[in-house]
C-alpha positions in Angstrom: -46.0 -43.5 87.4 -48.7 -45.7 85.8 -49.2 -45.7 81.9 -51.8 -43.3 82.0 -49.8 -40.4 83.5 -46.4 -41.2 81.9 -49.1 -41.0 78.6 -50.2 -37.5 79.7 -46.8 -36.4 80.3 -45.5 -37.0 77.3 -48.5 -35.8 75.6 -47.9 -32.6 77.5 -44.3 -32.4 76.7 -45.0 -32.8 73.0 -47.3 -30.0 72.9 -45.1 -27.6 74.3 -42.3 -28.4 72.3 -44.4 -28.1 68.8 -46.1 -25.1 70.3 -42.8 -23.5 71.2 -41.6 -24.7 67.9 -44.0 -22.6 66.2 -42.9 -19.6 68.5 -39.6 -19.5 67.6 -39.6 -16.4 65.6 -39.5 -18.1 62.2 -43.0 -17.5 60.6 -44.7 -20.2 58.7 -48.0 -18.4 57.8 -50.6 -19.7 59.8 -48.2 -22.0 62.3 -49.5 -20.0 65.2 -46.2 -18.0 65.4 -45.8 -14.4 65.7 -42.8 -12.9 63.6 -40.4 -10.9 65.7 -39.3 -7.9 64.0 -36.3 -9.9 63.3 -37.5 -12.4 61.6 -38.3 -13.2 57.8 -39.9 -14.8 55.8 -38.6 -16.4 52.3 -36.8 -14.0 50.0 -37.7 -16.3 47.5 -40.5 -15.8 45.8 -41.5 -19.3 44.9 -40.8 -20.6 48.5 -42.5 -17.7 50.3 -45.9 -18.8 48.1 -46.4 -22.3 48.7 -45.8 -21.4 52.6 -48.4 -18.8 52.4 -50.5 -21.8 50.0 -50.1 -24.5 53.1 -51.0 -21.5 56.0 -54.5 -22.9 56.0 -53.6 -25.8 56.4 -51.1 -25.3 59.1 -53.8 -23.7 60.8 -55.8 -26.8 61.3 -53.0 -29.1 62.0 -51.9 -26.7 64.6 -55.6 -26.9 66.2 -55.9 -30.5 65.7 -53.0 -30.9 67.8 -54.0 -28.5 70.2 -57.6 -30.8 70.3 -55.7 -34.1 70.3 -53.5 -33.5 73.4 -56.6 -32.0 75.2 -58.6 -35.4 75.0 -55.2 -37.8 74.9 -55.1 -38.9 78.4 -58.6 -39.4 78.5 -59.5 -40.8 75.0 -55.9 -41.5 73.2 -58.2 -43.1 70.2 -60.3 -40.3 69.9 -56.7 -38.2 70.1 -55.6 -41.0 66.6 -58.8 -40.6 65.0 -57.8 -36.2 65.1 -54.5 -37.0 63.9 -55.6 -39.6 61.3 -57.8 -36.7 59.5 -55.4 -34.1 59.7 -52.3 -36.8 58.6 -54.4 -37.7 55.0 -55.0 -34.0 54.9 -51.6 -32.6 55.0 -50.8 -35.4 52.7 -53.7 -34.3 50.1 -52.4 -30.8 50.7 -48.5 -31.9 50.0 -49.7 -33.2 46.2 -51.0 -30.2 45.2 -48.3 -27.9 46.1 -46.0 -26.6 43.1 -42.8 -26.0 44.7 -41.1 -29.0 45.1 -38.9 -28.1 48.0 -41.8 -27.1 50.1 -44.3 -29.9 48.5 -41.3 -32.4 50.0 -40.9 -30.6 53.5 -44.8 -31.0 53.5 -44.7 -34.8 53.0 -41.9 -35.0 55.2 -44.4 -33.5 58.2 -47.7 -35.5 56.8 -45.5 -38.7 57.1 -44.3 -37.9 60.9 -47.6 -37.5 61.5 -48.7 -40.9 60.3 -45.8 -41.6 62.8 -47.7 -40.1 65.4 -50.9 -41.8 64.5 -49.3 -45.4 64.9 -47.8 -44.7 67.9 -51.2 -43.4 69.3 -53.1 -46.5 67.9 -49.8 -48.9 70.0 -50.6 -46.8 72.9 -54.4 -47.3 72.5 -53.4 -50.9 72.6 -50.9 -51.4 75.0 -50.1 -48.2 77.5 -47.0 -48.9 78.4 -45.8 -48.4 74.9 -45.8 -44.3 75.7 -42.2 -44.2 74.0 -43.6 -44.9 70.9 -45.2 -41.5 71.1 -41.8 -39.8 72.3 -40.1 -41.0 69.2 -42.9 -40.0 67.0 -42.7 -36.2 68.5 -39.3 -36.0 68.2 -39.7 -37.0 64.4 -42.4 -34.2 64.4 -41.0 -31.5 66.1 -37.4 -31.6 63.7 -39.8 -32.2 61.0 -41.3 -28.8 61.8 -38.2 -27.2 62.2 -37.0 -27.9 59.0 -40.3 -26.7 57.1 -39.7 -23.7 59.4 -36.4 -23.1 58.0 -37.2 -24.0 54.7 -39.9 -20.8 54.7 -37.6 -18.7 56.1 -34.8 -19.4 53.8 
């Protein structure tokens, strides 16, 4: 398998797993997820509105990962540069949020995302250094998980 495709492939692996990630029933408002009827968000009060305060902003990140895989295999610096935006975004976001728990779980994300963004700029460099982008994703994904649990708590 040459760099690019083992690139695409684990591109392609990583979006499903954040997409599915956001799918899991837990709602993060604006996460792309649809609540089943079984699922809730926060009881608390103070959680549930810095969730529904970052929605927007888990809206964009969503479709600027969405837009980064699209153009990865072909443009993987163009795929950074996405990335790079959205990273110092989530990050600008993350400050201004009041609850700490969620303001931390947010940082958390913003800083696996700068994850992602190195590992893109290795791969931009070097192709064969795809695992970088595994590790970052993985990162990512439990990073998500855990500001998914945190809103449902």
């Amino acid at each position: 398998m040459t760099g690019r495709r083992a690139f695409v492939g684990v591109i392609g692996v990583t979006a499903s797993a954040v997409l599915l990630a956001g799918c899991s029933g837990v709602a993060i408002p604006g996460l792309g997820s649809s609540p089943t009827p079984t699922a809730s968000v926060s009881a608390n009060p103070q959680v549930k509105a810095a969730c529904a305060a970052i929605s927007t902003e888990l809206q964009g990140a969503y479709s600027d990962l969405q837009t980064a895989i699209s153009v990865a295999a072909t443009n993987p610096a163009k795929a950074q540069k996405i990335m790079e935006k959205r990273q110092k975004s989530l990050a600008k976001v993350a400050k201004k949020l009041d609850n700490a728990q969620v303001r931390a779980q947010l940082e958390k994300l913003a800083a696996s995302v700068q994850s992602l963004v190195d590992s893109l700029g290795e791969v931009v460099k070097d192709p064969t250094k795809v695992g970088t982008v595994t590790s970052a994703a993985g990162g990512l994904l439990q990073d998500v998980s855990s500001l998914q649990a945190l809103c449902a708590s």
